[in-house]
DOGU-404914 format. One record per residue: x, z, y of N, C-alpha, C, O in turn; residue in three letters. Coordinates in steps of 0.1 Angstrom, whole numbers, plus 2048, in hexadecimal, padded with zeros to 3 digits. Layout:
<roros>
XZYXZYXZYXZYALA;...
</roros>
This chain:
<roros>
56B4F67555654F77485644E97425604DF747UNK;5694E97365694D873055B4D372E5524DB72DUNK;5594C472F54A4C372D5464C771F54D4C2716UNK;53C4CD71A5394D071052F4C470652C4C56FAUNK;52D4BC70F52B4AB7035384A56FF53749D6F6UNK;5494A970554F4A47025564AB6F85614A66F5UNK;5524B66F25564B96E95544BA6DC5484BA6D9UNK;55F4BA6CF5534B86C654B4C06C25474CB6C6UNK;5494B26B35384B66B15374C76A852C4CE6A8UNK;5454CD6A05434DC69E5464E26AA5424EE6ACUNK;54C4DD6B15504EA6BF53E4EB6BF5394F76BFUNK;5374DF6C052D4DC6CC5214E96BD5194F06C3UNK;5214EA6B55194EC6AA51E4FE6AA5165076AAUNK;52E4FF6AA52F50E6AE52B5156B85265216B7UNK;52C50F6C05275166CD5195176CC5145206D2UNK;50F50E6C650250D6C34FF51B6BA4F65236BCUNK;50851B6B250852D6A750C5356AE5085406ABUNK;5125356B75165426BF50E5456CB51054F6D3UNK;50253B6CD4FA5406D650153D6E54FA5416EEUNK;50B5386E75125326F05105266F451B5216F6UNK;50651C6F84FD5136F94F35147034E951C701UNK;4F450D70D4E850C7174DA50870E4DB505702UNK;4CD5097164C05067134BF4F670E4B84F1705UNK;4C64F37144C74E37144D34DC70A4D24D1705UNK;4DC4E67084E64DF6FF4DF4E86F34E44E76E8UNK;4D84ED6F34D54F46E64C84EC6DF4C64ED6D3UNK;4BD4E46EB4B64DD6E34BD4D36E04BD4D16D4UNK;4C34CC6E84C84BC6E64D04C16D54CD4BA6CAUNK;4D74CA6D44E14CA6C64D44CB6BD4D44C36B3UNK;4CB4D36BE4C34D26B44B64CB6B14AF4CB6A7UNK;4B74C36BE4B24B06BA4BC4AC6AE4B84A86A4UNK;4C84AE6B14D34A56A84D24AB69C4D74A5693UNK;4CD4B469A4D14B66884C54BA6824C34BF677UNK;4BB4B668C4AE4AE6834AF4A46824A94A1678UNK;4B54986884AF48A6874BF48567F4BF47B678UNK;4CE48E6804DD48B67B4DC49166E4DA49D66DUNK;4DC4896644DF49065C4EC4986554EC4A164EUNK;4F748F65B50549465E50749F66450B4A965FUNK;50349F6725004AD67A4FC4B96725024C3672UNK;4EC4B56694E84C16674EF4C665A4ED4D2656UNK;4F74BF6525024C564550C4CB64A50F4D5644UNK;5144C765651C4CB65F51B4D96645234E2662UNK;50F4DA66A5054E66705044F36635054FF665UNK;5024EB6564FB4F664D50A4FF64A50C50B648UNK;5154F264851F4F764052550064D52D508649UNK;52450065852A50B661524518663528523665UNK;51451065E50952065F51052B653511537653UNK;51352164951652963E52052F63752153662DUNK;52A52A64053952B63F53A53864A540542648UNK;53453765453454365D52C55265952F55D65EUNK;52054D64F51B55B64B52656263C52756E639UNK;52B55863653155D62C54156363054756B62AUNK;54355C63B55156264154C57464555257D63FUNK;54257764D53958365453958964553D595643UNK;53658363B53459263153F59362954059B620UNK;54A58962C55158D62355E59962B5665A0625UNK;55C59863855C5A264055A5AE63F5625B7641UNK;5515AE63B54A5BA63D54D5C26305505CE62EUNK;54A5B762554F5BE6175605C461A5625CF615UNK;5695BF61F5765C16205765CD62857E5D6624UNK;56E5D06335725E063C5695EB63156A5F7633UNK;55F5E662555D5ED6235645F16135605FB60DUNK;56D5EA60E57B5EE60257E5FE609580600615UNK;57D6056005886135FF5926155FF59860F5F6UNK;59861E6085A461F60C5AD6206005AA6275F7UNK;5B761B6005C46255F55C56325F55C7638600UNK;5C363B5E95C56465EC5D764E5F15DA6595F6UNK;5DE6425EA5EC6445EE5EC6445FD5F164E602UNK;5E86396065E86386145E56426195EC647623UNK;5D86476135CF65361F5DC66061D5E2663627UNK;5E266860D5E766F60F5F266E61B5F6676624UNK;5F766161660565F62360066262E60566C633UNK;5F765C6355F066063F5ED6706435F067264FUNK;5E867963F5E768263D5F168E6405F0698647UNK;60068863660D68D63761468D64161C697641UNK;61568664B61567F65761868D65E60F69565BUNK;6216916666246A066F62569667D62A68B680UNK;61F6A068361F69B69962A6A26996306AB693UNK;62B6996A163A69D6A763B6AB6AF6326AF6B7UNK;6486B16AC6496BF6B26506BE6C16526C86C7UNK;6536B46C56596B46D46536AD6DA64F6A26D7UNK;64F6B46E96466A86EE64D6986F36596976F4UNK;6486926F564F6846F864F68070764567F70EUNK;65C67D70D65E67B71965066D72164E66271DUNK;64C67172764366B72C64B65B73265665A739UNK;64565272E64A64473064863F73D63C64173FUNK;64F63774965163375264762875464A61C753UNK;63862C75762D62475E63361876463A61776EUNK;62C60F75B62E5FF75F6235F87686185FE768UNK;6245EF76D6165E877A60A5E476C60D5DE762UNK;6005E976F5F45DE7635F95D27676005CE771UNK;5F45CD75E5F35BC75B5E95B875A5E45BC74FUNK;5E25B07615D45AC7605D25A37575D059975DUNK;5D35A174C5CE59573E5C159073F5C258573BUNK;5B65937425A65907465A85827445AA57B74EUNK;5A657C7395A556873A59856574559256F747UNK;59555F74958B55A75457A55574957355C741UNK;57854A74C56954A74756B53F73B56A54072FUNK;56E53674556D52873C57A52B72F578528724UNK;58853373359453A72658A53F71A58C53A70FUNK;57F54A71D57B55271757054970D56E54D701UNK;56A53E71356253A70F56B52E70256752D6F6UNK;57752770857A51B6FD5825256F45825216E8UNK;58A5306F758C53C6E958653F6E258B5416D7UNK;5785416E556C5496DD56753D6D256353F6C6UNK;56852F6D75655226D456D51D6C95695196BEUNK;57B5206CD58A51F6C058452A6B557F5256AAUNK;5855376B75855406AF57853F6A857953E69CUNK;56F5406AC55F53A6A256352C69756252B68BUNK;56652669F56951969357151968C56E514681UNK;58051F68E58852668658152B67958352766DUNK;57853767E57354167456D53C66B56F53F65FUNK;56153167055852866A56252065D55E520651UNK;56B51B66157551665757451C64B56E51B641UNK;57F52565258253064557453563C573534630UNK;56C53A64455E53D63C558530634552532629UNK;55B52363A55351C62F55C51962855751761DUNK;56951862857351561857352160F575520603UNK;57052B61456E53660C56053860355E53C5F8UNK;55653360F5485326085415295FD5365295F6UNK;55051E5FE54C5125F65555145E655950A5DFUNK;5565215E355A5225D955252F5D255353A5D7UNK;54E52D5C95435375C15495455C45555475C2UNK;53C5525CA54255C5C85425655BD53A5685B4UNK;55156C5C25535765B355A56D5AB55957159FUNK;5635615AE5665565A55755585AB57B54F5A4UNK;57D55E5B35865595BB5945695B35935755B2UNK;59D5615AE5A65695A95B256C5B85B35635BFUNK;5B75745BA5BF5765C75CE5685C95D35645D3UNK;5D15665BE5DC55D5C25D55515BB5DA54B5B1UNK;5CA54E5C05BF5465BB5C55375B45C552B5B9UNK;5CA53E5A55CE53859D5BD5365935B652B594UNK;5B954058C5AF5405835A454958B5A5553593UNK;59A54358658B54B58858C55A58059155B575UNK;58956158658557257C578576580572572589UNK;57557F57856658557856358658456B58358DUNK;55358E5855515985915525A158D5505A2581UNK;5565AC5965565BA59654C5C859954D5D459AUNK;53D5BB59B5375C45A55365D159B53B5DC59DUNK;52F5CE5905295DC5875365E65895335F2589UNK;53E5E45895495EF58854B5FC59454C608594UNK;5495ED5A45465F95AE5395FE5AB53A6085A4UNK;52A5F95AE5226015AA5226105A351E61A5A8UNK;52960E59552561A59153362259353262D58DUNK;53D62059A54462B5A153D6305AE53D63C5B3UNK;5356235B252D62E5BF5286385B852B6445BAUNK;51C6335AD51763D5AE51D64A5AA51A6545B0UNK;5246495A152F65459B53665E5A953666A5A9UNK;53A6575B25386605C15336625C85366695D1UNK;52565B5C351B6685CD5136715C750D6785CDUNK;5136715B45126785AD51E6855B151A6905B7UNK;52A6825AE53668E5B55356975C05396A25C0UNK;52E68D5CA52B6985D851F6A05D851D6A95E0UNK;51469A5CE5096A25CD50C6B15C45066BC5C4UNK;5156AC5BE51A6B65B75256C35BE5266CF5BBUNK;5296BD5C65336C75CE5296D25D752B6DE5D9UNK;5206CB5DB5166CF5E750C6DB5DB5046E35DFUNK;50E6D85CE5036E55C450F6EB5BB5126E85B0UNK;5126F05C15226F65B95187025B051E70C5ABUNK;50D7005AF50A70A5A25016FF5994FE70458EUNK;4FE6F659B4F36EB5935026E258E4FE6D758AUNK;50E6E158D5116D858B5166D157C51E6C757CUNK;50F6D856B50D6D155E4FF6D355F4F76D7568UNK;4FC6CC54F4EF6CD54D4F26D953F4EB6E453FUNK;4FC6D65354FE6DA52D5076E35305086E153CUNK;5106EF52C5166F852F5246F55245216EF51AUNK;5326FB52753C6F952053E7005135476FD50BUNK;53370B51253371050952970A4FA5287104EFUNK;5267014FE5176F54F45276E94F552A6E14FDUNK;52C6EB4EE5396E04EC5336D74E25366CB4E3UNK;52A6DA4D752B6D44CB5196C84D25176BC4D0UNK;5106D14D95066CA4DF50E6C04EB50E6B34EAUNK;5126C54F25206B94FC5216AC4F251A6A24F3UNK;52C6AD4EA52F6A74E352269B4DF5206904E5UNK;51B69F4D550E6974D05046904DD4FF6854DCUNK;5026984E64FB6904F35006874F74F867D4F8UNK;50E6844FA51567D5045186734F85136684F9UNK;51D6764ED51B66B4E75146624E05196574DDUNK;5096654DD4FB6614DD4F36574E74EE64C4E6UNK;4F465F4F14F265B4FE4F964F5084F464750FUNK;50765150551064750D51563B503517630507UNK;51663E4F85196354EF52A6354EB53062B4E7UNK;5306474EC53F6434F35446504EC54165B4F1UNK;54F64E4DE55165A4D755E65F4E55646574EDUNK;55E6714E456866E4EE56C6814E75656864DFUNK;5756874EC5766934EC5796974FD57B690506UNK;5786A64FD5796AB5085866B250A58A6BB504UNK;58E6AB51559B6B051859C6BC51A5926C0520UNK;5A66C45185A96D451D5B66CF52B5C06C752AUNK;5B26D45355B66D65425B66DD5475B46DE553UNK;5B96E853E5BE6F75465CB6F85495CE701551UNK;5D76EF5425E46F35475E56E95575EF6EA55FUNK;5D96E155B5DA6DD5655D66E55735D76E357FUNK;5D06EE56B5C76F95755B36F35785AB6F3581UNK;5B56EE56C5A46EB56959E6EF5635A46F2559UNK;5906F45625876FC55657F6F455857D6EE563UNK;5796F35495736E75465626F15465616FB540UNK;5576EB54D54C6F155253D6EE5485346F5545UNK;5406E55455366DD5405376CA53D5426C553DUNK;5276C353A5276B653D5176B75445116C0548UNK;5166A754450E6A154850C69454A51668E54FUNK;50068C5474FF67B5484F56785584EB67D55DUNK;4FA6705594F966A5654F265B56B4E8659563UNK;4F265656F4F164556A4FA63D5794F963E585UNK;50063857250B62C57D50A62057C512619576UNK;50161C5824FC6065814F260B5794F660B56DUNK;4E860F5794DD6125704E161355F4DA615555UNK;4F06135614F261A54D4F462D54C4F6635555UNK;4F462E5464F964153D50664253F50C63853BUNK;50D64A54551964F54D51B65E545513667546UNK;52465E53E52767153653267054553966854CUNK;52F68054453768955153B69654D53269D54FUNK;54669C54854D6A25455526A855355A6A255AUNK;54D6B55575506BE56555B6C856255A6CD557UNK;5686CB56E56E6D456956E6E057B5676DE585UNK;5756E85795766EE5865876F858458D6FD57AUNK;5896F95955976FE59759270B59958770F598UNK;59D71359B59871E5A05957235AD59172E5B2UNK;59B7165B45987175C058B7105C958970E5D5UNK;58170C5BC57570A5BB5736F95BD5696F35BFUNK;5816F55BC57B6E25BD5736E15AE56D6E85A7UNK;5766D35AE5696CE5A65766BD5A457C6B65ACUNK;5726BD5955796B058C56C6AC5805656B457AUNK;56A69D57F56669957856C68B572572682578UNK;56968D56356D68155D56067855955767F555UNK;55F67155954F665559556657550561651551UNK;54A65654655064A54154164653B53864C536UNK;54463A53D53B62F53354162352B54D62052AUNK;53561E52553961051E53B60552B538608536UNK;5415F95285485F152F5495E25265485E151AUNK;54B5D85305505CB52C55B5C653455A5BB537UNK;5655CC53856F5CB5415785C353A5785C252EUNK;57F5BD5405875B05355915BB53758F5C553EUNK;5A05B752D5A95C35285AE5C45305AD5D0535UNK;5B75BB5375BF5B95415BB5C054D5C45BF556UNK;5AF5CA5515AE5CC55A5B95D75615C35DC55AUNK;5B85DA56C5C45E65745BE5F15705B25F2571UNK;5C65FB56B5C46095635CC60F56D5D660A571UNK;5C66205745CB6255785CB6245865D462758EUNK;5C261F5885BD61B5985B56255A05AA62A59EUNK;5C06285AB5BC6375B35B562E5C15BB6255C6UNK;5AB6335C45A462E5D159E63E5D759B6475CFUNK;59D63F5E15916475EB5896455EF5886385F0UNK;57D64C5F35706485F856F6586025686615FDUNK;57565960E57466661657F67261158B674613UNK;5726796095776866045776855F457A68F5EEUNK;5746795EE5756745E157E66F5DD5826665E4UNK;5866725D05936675CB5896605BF57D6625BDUNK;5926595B958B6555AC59964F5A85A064A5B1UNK;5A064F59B5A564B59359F64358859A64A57FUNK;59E63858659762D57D59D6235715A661A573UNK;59A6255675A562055A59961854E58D618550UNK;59F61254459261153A59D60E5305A960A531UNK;59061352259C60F51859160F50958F61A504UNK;58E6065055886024F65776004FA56E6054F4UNK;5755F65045695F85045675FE5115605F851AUNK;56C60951356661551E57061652A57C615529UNK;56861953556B61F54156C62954356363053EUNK;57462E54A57863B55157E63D55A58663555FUNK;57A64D56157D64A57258065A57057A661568UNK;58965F57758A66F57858666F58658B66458AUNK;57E67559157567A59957B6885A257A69259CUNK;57F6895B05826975B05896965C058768C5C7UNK;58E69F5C65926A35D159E6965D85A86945D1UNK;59C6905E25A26845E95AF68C5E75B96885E0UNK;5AF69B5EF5BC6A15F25C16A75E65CB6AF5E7UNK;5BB6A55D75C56A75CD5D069B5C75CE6925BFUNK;5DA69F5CF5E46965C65EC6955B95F76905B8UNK;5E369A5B15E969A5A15DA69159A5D769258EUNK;5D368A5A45C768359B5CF67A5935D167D587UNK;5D36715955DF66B58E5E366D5845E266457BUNK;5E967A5825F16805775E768756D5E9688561UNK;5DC68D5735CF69256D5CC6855635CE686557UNK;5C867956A5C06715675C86675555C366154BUNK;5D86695595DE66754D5DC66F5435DB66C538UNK;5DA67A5475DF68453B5CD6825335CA67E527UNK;5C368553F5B86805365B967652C5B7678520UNK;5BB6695335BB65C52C5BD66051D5B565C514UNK;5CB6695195D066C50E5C96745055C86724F8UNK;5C267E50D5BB6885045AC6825005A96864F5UNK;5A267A50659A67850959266F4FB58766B4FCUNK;
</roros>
């Protein structure tokens, strides 16, 4: 095992974050970055480069799937013949030993640390992908599609509670939602799609007023269109299909306002629904 005073001073400060540090190498380092002041900037910017790498982690496994992907996935047929069983090879013992396992673990931490603090040392929500120009944040946008989906499933699970107002109060529909959301709009006909339009209802998504326009198939799914006011710069991506499970969402905006059509992962005409709305809407 290499001596570990001969290494350096981030190997020596990683391994101190990773809890990989004897009793003794863990006081002596943190003598040094009380009394170093280099040490302890050193120290902070790995502390902090390493927590912002962890969530930005984390934020990434938790992005929603493409809904294009999942159906591909889905479509996917097992194979109908079985497959000739393959000619058993000797294992291979790969097992790195102690001291392998330990100066890998040592590369790969500091590695990460890297990457986490170049990435941390630039404002977040500030980072454009071909990080040419800064663009907004996005957060308000996920928020109120969450809630807009878990509004949908609550709704799926009361398939008799699911308007407030009824389809036949069109002219009360009308004056509520617009009053209320701030968003003149009419109500699409989607019956040549195989939709009946049920009712509405307001909601709230990021703590604003959400109008929800419910439709149903005859085969008892469940579609909604949801929109509010917005500050979305123009340029944004219209027509944006994502999943969440058993949820699709189709997402667009146009004069001010947002909109999202809402409705079955395994319907694949949300897409084509979600245009034709745009038009009538």
């Amino acid at each position: 095992m290499p001596d570990f005073k001969k290494l350096p001073l981030d190997a020596q400060l990683t391994a101190l974050l990773d809890g990989e540090t004897t009793p003794e190498q863990k006081h002596e380092l943190e003598q040094r970055i009380a009394t170093d002041e280099g040490a302890r900037r050193l120290y902070d910017k790995l502390r902090h480069g390493a927590d912002f790498g962890r969530r930005r982690l984390e934020d990434i496994l938790k992005e929603p799937v493409p809904l294009a992907l999942v159906r591909s996935i889905k479509s996917v047929q097992p194979p109908k013949a079985p497959v000739a069983p393959r000619t058993a090879r000797p294992a291979m013992k790969l097992t790195p030993s102690g001291p392998q396992a330990l100066a890998a673990a040592i590369i790969l931490f500091v590695i990460g640390c890297g990457i986490g603090y170049f990435m941390g040392t630039t404002p977040a929500g500030l980072v454009r992908g071909d990080g040419s120009q800064p663009v907004a944040d996005n957060t308000n946008t996920k928020d109120w599609l969450n809630d807009v989906t878990a509004y949908q499933r609550l709704m799926i699970r009361q398939p008799r509670h699911i308007v407030e107002i009824p389809s036949t109060q069109a002219e009360e529909i009308s004056n509520w939602l617009t009053s209320t959301v701030g968003v003149a709009f009419r109500v699409p006909d989607l019956a040549n799609k195989g939709w009946t339009f049920q009712g509405a209802r307001v909601l709230l998504g990021d703590g604003r007023p959400v109008g929800q326009l419910v439709y149903t198939s005859a085969d008892g799914d469940l579609i909604s269109i949801c929109f509010r006011k917005d500050s979305q710069p123009p340029d944004s991506e219209d027509f944006k299909e994502t999943i969440r499970d058993e949820i699709g969402l189709v997402t667009w905006h146009n004069a001010g306002t947002s909109y999202v059509l809402v409705g079955p992962s395994a319907e694949a005409s949300l897409s084509q629904i979600a245009m034709e709305v745009a038009t009538a809407i």
